[in-house]
C-alpha positions in Angstrom: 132.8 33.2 -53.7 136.6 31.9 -53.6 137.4 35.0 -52.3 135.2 34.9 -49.0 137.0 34.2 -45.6 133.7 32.6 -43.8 132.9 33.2 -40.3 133.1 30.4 -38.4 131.8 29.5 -35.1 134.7 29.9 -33.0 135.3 32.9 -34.4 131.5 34.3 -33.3 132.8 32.8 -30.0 135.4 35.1 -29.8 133.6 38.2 -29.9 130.9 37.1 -28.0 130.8 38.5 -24.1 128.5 35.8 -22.5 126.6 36.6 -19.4 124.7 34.4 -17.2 120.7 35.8 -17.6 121.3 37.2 -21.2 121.5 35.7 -24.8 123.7 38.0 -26.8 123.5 37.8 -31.0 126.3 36.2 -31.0 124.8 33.2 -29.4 122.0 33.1 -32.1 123.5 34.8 -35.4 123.9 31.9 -38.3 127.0 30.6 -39.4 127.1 28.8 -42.7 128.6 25.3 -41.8 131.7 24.0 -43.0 131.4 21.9 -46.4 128.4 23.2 -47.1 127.2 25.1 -50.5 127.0 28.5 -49.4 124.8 29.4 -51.8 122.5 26.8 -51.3 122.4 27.4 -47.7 121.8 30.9 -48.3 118.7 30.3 -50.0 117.0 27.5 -47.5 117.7 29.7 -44.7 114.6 31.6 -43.3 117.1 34.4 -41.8 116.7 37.1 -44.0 119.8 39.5 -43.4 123.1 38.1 -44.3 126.5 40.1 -43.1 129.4 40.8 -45.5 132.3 42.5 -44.3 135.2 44.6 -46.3 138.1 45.3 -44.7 140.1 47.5 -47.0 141.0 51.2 -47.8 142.2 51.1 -50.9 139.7 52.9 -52.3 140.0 55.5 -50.1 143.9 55.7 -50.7 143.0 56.6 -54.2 141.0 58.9 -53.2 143.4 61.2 -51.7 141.5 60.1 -48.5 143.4 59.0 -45.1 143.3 54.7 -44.8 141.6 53.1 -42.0 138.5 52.0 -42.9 140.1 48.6 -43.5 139.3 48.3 -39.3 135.2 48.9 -39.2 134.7 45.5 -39.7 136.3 44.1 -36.9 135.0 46.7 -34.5 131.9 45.8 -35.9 131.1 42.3 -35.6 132.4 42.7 -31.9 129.8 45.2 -31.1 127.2 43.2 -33.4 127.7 39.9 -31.3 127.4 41.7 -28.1 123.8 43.1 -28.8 120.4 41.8 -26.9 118.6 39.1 -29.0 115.7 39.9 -27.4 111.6 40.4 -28.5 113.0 44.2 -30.3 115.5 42.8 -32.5 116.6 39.0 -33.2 120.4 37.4 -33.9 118.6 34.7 -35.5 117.6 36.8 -38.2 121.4 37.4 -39.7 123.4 34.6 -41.0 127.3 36.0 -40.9 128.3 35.3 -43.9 132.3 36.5 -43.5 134.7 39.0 -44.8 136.2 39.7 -48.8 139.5 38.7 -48.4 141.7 41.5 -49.1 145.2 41.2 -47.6 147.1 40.8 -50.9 145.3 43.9 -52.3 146.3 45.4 -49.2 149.5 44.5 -49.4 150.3 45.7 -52.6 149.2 49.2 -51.7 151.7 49.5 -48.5 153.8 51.2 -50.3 151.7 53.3 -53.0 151.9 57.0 -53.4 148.4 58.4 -54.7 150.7 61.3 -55.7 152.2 59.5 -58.4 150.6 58.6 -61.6 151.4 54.9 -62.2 150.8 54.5 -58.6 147.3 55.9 -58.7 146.7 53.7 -61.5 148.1 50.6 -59.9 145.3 52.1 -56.9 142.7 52.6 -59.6 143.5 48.8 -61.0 142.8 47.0 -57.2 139.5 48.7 -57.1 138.4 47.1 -59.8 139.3 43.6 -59.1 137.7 44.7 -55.3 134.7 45.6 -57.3 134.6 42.1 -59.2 134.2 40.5 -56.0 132.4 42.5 -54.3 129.5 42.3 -56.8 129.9 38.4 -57.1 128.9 38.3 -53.8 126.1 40.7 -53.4 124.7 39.0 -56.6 124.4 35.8 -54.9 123.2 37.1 -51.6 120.3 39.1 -53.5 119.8 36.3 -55.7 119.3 34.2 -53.2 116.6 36.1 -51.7 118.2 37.8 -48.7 119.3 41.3 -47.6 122.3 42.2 -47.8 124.5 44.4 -44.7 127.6 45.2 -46.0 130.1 46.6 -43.3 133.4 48.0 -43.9 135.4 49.3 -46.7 135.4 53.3 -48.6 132.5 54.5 -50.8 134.0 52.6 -53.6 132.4 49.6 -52.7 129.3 50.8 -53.3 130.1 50.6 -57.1 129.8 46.7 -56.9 126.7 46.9 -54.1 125.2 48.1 -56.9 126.4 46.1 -59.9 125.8 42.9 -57.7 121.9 43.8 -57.0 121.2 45.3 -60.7 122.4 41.7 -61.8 120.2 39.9 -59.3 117.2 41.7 -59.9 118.1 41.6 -63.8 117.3 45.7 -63.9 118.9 48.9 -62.4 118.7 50.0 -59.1 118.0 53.2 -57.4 120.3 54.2 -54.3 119.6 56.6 -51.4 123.5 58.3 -50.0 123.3 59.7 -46.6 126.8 61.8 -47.5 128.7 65.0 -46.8 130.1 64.3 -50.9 128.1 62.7 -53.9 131.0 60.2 -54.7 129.8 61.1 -58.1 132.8 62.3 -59.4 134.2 61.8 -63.5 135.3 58.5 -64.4 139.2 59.2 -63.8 139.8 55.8 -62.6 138.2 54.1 -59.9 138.3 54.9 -56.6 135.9 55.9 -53.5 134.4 59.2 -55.0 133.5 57.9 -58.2 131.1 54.6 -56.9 127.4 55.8 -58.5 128.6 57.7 -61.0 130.6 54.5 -62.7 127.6 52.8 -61.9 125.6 55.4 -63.3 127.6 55.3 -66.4 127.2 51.9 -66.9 123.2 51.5 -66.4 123.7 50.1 -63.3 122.3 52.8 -61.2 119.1 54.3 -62.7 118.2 57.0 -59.7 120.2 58.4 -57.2 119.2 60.8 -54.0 122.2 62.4 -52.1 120.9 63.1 -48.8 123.2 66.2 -47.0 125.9 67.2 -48.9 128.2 69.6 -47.4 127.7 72.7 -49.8 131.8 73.8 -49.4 132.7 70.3 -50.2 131.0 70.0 -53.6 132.5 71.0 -57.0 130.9 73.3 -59.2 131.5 70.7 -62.1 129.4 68.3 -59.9 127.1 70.3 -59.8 126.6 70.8 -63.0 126.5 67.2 -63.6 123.5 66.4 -61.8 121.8 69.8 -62.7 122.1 68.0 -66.6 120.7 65.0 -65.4 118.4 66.2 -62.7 115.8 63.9 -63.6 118.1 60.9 -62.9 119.8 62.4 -59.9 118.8 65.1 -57.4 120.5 66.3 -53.8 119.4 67.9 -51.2 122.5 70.2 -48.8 123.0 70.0 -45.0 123.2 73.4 -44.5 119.7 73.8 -46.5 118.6 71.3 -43.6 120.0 72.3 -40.5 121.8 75.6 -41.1 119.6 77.5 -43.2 116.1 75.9 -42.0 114.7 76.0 -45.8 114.2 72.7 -45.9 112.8 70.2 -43.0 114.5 66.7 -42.6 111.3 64.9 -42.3 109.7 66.0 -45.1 113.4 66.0 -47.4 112.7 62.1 -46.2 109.7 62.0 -48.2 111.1 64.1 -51.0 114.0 61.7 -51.4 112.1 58.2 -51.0 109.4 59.5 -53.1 112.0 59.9 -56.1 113.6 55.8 -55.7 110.8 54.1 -54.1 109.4 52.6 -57.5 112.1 50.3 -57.6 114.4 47.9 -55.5 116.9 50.9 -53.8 120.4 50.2 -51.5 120.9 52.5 -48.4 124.3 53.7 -48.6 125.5 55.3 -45.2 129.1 57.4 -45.2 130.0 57.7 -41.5 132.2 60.7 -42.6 128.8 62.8 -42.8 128.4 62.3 -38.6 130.9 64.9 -37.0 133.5 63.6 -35.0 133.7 60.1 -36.3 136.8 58.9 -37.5 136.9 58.5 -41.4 138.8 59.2 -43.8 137.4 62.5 -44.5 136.3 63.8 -40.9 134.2 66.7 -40.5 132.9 68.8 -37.1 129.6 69.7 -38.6 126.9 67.4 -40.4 124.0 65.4 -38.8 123.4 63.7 -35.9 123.7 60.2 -35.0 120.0 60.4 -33.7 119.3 61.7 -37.3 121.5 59.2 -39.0 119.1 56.6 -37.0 115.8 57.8 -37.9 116.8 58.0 -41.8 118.2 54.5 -42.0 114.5 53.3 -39.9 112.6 55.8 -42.5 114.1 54.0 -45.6 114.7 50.2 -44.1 110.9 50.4 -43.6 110.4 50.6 -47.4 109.8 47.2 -49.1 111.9 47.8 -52.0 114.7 48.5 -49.7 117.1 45.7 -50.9 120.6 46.2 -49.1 122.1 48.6 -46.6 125.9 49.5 -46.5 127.8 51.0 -43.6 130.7 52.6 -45.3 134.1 55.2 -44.1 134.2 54.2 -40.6 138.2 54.5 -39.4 138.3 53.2 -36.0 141.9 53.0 -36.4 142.1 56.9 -36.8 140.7 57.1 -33.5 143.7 56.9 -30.9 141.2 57.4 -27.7 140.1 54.6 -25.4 136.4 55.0 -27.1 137.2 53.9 -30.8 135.3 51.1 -30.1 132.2 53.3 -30.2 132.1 53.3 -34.4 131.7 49.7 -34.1 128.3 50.3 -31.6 127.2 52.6 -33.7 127.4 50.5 -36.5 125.4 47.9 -34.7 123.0 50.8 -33.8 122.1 51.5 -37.7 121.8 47.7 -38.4 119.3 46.9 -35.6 117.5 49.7 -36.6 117.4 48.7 -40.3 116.5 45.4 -39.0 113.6 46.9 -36.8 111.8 48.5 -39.8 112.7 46.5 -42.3 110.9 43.5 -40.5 107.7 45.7 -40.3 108.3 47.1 -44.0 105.1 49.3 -46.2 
């Protein structure tokens, strides 16, 4: 993990509002001490959910997509610390583990144009050594025996979210999108449309449900991808759902869990799927955050649930005095992941 920046306790300090009456997460969340193995700690620790952030968009850059979702992490953990530990939900039960660090990959893409060829490879190349540590790191958090809640970055990192818990559990692993796209894309490189099917491609990722995509957002050549392989990989369409009414979200629910549930599964969430919410591919029509809610409770509640991963957020792209409110809404999803999970079937 040499390229973790760990959270430390002055830095939970920081983003921690205290008020006399209340305890906030911040005041209980776990903090792996200085000098010590993380690892090992991670392992005698009886929290069970460990926090990783990502703050890059270089994935998204490659993408085409707009940057930004290098911020969601630091909106994040502010909202995150400021939540009620209270008898619904505990800060005792996360252990902040810190954030990838990033800033030279970061750096190096300042001045990249996605429109030119060696600079999409140069793109292609940094989200591959992202991917490296990204799945270091969930290996060891999985491995260890914890949850991981990974917080920040594009859709490419769910490429190593993947990789890292296939490892651990020495098998593949299903995956659950809630996504306007299926980031499913040919293998042109990497970048944040392409995440499963890489994984796909190499046996990391056995079955995959896309839950929602946007029907006038989807390639025919998609399409016909997962219409080849439709026993490995199945969709349902937003405007099925809650356009058309053919299809009831509830019971899609059922549909989708019923088709991963027989092994370990990660919960990827793409906030670009919720209208209005800065991303890096926006939309004014999709679900709603209430809906967003009750799917990540449905699938947290699972026992093979293994990670969850919060994913596109741009608070950066949001100029008003509420941009803050991705970073609530992030701590929204994990308490309710939290919630069920602790009470899983």
């Amino acid at each position: 993990m040499d390229k973790l920046i760990p959270f430390t306790i002055n830095d939970l300090a920081k983003v921690t509002n205290h008020r006399s009456g209340e305890i906030k997460f911040g005041e209980k969340m776990i903090i792996v001490p200085k000098g010590v193995d993380k690892i090992e700690f991670l392992k005698e620790s009886e929290a069970k959910y460990v926090l990783l952030g990502i703050p890059e968009d270089i994935g998204v850059r490659a993408n085409y997509g707009r940057p930004g979702t290098a911020s969601a992490w630091e909106s994040a953990i502010k909202s995150i610390a400021n939540i009620q530990h209270n008898r619904f939900a505990k800060g005792s039960q996360i252990i902040v583990l810190g954030q990838i660090n990033v800033s030279e990959e970061m750096r190096e893409v300042e001045n990249l144009d996605f429109n030119d060829i060696d600079d999409r490879s140069k793109l292609s190349q940094l989200v591959e050594k992202i991917d490296k540590e990204v799945s270091h790191i969930i290996f060891n958090i999985v491995k260890a025996g914890k949850t991981p809640i990974i917080i920040g970055g594009g859709h490419n990192n769910a490429y190593g979210n993947i990789k890292g818990s296939a490892l651990a559990k020495g098998k593949p692993v299903n995956a659950i999108n809630f996504d306007a796209h299926s980031d499913f894309r040919i293998l042109e490189g990497r970048h944040s449309g392409n995440g499963f099917s890489y994984a796909y491609e190499q046996g990391f990722l056995k079955k995959y449900f896309i839950f929602g995509l946007h029907e006038n957002y989807t390639s025919k050549s998609v399409l016909d991808i997962i219409k080849k392989i439709e026993d490995r990989v199945r969709y349902n369409t937003y405007d099925s759902v809650n356009i058309r009414k053919e299809k009831e979200f509830y019971k899609e629910m059922i549909y989708a869990l019923d088709f991963i549930k027989s092994d370990s599964f990660g919960i990827e969430i793409d906030l670009d799927a919720i209208p209005n919410i800065a991303s890096s591919a926006m939309t004014i029509s999709g679900f709603s955050i209430e809906e967003l809610r009750q799917f990540v409770s449905f699938f947290g509640e699972h026992k093979n649930a293994t990670y969850l991963h919060i994913c596109e957020g741009a608070p950066d792209l949001d100029q008003s005095p509420n941009n803050h409110l991705i970073g609530k809404l992030i701590g929204y999803l994990i308490t309710d992941f939290i919630k069920a999970n602790n009470e899983k079937i």
